[in-house]
C-alpha positions as CSV (number, residue, x, y, z in Angstrom):
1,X,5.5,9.2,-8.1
2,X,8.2,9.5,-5.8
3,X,8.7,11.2,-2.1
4,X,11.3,13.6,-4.3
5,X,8.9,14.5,-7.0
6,X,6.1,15.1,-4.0
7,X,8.2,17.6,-2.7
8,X,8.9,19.0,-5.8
9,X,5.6,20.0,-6.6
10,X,4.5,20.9,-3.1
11,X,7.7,23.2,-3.6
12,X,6.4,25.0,-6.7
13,X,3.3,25.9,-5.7
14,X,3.7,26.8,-2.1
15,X,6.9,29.0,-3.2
16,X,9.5,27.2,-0.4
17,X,12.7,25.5,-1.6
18,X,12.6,22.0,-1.9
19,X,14.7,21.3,0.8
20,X,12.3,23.1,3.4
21,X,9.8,21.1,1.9
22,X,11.2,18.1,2.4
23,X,11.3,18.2,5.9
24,X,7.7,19.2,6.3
25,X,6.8,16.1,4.1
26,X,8.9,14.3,6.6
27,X,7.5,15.6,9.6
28,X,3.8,14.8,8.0
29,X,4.7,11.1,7.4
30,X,6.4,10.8,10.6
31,X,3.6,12.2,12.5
32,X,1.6,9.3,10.4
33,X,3.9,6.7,11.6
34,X,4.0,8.2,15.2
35,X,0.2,8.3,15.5
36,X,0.1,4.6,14.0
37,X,2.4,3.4,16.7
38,X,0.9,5.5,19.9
39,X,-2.9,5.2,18.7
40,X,-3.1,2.3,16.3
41,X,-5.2,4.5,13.5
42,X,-5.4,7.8,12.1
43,X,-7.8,9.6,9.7
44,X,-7.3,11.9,7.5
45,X,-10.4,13.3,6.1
46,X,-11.0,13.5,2.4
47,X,-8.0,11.0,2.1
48,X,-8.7,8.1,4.1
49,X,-7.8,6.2,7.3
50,X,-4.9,4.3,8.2
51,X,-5.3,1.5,10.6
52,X,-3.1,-1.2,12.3
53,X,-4.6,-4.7,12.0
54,X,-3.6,-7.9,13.6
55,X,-2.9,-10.6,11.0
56,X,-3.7,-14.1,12.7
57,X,-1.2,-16.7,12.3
58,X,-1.7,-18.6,9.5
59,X,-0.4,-21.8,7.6
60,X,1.1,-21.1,3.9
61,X,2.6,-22.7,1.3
62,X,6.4,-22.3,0.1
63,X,5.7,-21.2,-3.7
64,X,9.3,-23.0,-4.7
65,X,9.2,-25.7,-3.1
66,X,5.4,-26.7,-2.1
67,X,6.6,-27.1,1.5
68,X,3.7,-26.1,3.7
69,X,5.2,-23.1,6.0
70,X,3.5,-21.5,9.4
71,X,3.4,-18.0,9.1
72,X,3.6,-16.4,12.5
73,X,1.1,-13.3,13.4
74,X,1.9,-10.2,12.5
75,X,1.3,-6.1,12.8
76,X,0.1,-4.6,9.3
77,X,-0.8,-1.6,8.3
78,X,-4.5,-1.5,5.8
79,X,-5.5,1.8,4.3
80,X,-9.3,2.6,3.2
81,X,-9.5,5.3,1.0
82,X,-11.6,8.3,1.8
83,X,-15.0,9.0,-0.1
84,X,-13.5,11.8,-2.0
85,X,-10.6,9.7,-2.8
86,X,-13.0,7.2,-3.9
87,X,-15.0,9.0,-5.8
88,X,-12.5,10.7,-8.0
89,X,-10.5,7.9,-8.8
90,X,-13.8,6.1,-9.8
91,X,-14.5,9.3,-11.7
92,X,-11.0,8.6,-14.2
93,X,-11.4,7.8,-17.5
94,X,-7.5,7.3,-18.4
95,X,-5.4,4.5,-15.8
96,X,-1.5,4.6,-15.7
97,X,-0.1,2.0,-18.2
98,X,2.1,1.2,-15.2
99,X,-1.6,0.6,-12.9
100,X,-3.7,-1.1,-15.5
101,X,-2.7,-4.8,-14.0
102,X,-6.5,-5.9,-14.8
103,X,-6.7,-9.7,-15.0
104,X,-3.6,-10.2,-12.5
105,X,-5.1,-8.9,-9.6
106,X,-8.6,-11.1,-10.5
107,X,-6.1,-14.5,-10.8
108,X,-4.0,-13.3,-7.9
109,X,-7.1,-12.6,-5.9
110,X,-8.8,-16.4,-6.8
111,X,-5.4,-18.2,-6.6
112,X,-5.5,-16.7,-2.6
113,X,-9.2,-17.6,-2.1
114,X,-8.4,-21.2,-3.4
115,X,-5.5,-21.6,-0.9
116,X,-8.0,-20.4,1.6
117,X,-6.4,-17.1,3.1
118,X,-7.3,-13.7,1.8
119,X,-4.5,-12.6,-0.1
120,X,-1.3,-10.7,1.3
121,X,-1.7,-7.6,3.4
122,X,-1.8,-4.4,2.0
123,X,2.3,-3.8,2.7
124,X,3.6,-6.3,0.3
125,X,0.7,-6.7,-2.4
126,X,2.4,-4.1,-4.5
127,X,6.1,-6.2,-4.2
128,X,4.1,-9.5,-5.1
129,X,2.8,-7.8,-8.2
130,X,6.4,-7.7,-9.6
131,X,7.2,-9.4,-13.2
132,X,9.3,-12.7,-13.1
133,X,12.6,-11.8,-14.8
134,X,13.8,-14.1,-17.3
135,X,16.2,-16.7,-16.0
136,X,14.8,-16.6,-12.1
């Protein structure tokens, strides 16, 4: 789901037009990114907390070309679900074709543990989980 499609529904059941919509959204996730910066956390109840973590430098490995690469430290951003949040997505019985990754995530999550680093921050996990196109 997209930020458009957000507003979009948000739109039809609060009976505003989209485009006044929209900017509340925005003012929501800028508030979010404003309270991240000043405070460093913020939580939402019944939808979880966001939090900005410290990732320690670390030493990695160029995927390529097997050159071993320092990765400096670096400001991310985790998210832990709230216990509603948790408990109704636990609760579905049908997963999104475009979620249902399964064994990916289990080889992408031992393939980290064996290079002995905990896997890529929450920011970029869902770019890393993009297909190889043919020819790259």
């Amino acid at each position: 789901m997209t930020k458009k499609e957000i507003v979009k529904q948000i739109a039809d059941k609060a009976n505003l037009t989209q485009l006044k919509t929209k900017e509340i959204v925005q003012w929501t996730f800028d508030a979010i990114v404003e309270t991240l910066l000043d405070e460093g956390r913020i939580e939402l109840r019944n939808f979880g907390v966001f939090e900005v973590k410290r990732r320690r430098p670390r030493k990695a490995r160029n995927p390529r070309t097997g050159e071993k690469v320092d990765v400096e430290a670096k400001n991310v951003v985790t998210f832990k679900p709230g216990k509603e949040m948790e408990e109704r997505v636990r609760r579905m019985t049908h997963v999104p074709e475009a979620l249902d990754v399964g064994r990916a995530d289990d080889e992408e999550e031992m393939e980290a543990e064996a290079n002995g680093h905990d896997g890529p921050p929450v920011e970029t996990m869902a770019r890393t989980r993009t297909r190889a196109r043919p020819g790259k």
